[in-house]
N, C-alpha and C positions, 0 to 999 in steps of 0.2 A: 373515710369519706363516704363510702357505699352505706353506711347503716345513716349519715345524716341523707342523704338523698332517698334514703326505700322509706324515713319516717316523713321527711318531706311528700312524698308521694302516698304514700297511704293516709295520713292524716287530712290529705289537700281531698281524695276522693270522697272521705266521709264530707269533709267542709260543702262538697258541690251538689249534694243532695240530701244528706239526714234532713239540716234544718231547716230544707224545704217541704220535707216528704210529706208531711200530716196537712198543709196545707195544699199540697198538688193533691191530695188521697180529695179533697173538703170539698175542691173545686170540683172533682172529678164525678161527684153526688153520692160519694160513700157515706154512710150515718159513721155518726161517734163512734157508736159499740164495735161497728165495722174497721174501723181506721186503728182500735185501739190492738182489735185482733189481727190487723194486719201489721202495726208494730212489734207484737208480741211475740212474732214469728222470729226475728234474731236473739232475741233473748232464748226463745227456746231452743233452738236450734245451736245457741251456743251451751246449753242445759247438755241435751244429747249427742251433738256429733262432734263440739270442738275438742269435748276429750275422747274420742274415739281418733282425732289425726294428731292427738296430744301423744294419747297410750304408744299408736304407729312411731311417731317418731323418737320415743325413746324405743322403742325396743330393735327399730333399724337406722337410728341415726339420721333420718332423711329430712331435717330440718328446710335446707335450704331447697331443697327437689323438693317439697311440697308445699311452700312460698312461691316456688317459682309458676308451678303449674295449676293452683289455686287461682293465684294472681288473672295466670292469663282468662280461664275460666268466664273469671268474676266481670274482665272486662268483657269478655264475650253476650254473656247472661243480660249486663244492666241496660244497652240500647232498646231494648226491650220493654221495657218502660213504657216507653215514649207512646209504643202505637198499642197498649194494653188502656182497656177501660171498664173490665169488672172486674168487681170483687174476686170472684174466682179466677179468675185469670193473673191479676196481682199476686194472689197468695203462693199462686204455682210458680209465679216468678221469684216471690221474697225467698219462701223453701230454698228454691235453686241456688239461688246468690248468696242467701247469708252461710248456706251449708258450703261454699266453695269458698268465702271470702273469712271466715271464723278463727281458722289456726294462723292467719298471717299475725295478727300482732302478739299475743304470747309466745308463738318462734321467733320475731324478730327480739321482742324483751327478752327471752331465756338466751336468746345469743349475745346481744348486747351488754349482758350482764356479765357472762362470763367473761369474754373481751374485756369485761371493765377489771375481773380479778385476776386475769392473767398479765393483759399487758400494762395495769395501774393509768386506766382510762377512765375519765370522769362521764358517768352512764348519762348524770342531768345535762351533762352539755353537746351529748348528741341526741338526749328525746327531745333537748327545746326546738329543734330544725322543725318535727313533730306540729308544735305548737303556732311555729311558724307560718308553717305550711297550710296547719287550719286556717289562722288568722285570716292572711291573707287573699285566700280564697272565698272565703265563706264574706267578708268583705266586699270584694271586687264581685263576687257571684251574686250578693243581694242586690246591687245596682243592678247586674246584667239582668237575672232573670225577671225583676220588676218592670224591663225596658221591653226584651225580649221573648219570654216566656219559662218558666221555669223548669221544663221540658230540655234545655239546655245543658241543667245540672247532669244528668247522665251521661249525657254525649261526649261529657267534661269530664265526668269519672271514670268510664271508660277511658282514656284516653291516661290517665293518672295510672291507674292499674295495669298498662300497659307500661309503662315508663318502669312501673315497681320488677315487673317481674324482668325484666331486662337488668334493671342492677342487682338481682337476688342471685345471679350467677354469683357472684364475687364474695356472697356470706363464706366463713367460716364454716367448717366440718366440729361438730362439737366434741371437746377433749372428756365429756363425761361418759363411766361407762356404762354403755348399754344394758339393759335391763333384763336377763334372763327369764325369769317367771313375772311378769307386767302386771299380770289380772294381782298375782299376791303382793307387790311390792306396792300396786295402788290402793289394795286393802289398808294395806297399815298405814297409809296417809289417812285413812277417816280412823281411826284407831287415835291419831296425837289429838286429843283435846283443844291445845293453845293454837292449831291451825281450824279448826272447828269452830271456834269462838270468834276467832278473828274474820272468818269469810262471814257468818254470818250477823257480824257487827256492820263488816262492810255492805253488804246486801241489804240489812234495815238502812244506814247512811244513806245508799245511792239510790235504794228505792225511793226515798222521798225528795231524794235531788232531781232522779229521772223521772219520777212526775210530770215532774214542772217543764226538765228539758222536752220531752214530747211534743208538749202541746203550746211550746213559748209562743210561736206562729200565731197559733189559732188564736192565742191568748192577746198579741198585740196587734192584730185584726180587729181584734171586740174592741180594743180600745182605739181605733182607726186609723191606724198605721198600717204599713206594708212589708214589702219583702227586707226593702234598704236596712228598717230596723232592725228586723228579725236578724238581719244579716251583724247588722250592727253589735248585737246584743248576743252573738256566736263570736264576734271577732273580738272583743276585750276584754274576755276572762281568757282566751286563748293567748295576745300576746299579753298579758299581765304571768301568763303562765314562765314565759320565756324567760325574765329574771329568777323564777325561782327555781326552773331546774338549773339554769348556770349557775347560781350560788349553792348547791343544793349539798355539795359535797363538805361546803364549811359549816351550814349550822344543823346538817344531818350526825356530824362528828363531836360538833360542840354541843347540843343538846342530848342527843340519841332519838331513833325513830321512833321510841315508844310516844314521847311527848309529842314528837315533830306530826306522828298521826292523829293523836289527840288534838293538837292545834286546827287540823283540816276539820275534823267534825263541828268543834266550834265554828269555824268560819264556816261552814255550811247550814249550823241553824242560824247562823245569821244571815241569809241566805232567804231559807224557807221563812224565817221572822218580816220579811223585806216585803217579802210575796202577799204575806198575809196583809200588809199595810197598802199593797200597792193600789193607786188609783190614777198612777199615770205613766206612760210607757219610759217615766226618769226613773221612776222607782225600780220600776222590771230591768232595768240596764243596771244601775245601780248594785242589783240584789245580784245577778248574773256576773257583776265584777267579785262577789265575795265569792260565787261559785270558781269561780276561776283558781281564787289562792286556795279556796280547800278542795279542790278536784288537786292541785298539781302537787300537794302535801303530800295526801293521800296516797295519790300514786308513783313519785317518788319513793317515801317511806315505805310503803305496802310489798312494793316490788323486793326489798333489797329486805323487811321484814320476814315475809313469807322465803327470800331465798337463804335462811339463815335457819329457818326450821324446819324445811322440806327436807325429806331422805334424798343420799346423791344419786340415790338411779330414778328417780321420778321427777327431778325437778322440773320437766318440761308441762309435764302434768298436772304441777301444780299452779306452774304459773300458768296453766290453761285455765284449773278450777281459780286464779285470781281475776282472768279478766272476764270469766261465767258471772263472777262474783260482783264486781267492779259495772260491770253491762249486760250482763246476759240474764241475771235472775233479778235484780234491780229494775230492767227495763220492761222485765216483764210481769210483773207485779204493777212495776210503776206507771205503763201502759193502759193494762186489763182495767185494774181500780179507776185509775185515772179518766179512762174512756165511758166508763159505766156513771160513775160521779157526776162526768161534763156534761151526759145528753140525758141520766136521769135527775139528777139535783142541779148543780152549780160550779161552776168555778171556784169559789168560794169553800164550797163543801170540798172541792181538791186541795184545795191550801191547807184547810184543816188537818184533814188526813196527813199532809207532808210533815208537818209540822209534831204530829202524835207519834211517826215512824223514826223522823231524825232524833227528837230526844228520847227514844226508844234502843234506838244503836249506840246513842254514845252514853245511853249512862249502862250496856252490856259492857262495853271496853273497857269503860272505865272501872267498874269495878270488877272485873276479873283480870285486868291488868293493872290497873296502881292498885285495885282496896286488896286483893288474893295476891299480887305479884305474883302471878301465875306463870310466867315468863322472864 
């Protein structure tokens, strides 16, 4: 029950300010380039330090002691927000926050996981709470902060991250063992090729998903819409997510995750294909429903992928470099590019770009996984 409440709550804090952030950054009289570098800060920040409390916790086992104490951190950090209004000042905050809040969900997944093969626990139907918990926040949060101000979203995250690190007492001590020489045992993780290929199929994939994610805001502003949407347009790829991790475990079984992650890339350039046609904010909702079934493929499959080829004294590690992979170099590419695109060319010229990056990724997988059966 504790791991459906810690995703409920970690999921519900990103809901109550990401798909605000680039639009609180816009109002705030940040330029493009600026907003995009002040995005670009959790991405790298999960580059650099998420596997440095990755390495920590295999080598001391302290999974759930640095969830718990992250957590509190992170809610301490984010009120801060509120009464910040430069750019430098922001950026000392993102630093702060993404560096304290980075290792919570890859320890939550690499516990979760385990749990699932220890006690024959279905993993998709407790990250859908996950899901939930976005949905539903980021929903009832675009009403709020369109009423109220969006400056709320913190106060509300905070508040989330609180609640997290209070049930993170109750994780699991993890039954894998500890890692004697870390720095050599994470060598031979970039040593397996078929983990290589695959983070950075995922990384062209997300990069041109989180593109688009960044800036959806800004993007269904231009078209003259507000928060409610934006909110909208976070909240139904999220529960659309929800059936597909509860079924996740039958047709994970009856297909295999090789295809099941191929299917996610597909649905994702149909995705970035949606974007390219969009001329009204049905289409942008529309296009962010297919993101939804191939975000929740990918991440289902990817998890239980990567936890099938990682060495057993690293695997924390790894699934650190998958959600680096998944959000952290994804976003920041997808960010950078993306910000420079917006306020030097177009929007337009962003879509392109997504669009040359995701058929980029999936025809890497594709053929060094079905044409090489590399795997």
């Amino acid at each position: 029950m504790f791991f459906k409440i810690i995703y409920f709550m970690f999921n519900s804090h990103i809901a109550a300010f990401f798909p605000f952030f680039p639009l609180y950054l816009e109002r705030a009289g940040i330029p493009g380039t600026q907003i995009g570098l002040l995005l670009a800060v959790f991405p790298v920040v999960n580059i650099l330090i998420a596997p440095l409390w990755g390495m920590l916790a295999d080598y001391k086992n302290w999974h759930g002691r640095i969830v718990m104490l992250t957590a509190v951190g992170g809610a301490l950090v984010i009120p801060a927000y509120v009464i910040t209004s430069t750019f430098w000042s922001f950026l000392l905050l993102q630093i702060l926050f993404c560096s304290l809040v980075s290792p919570i969900e890859p320890f939550i997944n690499k516990l979760a996981i385990e749990v699932q093969r220890i006690r024959d626990i279905d993993f998709g139907r407790v990250r859908l709470y996950g899901s939930l918990g976005f949905a539903l926040t980021v929903l009832i949060g675009g009403r709020v902060f369109q009423e109220y101000g969006i400056y709320l979203g913190f106060l509300v995250a905070s508040g989330f991250l609180i609640i997290l690190s209070f049930s993170s007492r109750k994780l699991p001590q993890t039954t894998d063992i500890s890692s004697e020489n870390i720095f050599s045992d994470v060598k031979e993780v970039f040593t397996i090729k078929p983990i290589l290929i695959f983070l950075l199929s995922i990384t062209l994939i997300r990069t041109a998903s989180m593109s688009l994610d960044t800036y959806i805001s800004i993007i269904i502003e231009h078209m003259g819409s507000g928060e409610s949407v934006t909110g909208l347009s976070w909240a139904l790829p999220a529960f659309i997510e929800i059936p597909i991790f509860f079924f996740s475990a039958k047709f994970l079984g009856k297909y295999g995750l090789k295809k099941v992650i191929f299917c996610g890339f597909l649905l994702t350039i149909v995705q970035v294909i949606l974007f390219n046609l969009a001329f009204s904010t049905v289409l942008v909702v529309i296009a962010q429903m297919f993101r939804g079934f191939g975000f929740a493929l990918l991440f289902i499959a990817g998890i239980n992928f990567l936890e099938k080829m990682s060495p057993p004294k690293v695997k924390t590690t790894c699934q650190t470099l998958f959600i680096t992979s998944l959000f952290g170099l994804s976003s920041l590419f997808g960010s950078l590019i993306g910000g420079f695109l917006y306020e030097n060319f177009s929007l337009t010229a962003l879509y392109r770009f997504s669009l040359v990056v995701v058929l980029s990724g999936t025809f890497l997988f594709y053929y060094y996984f079905f044409q090489r059966k590399a795997y």
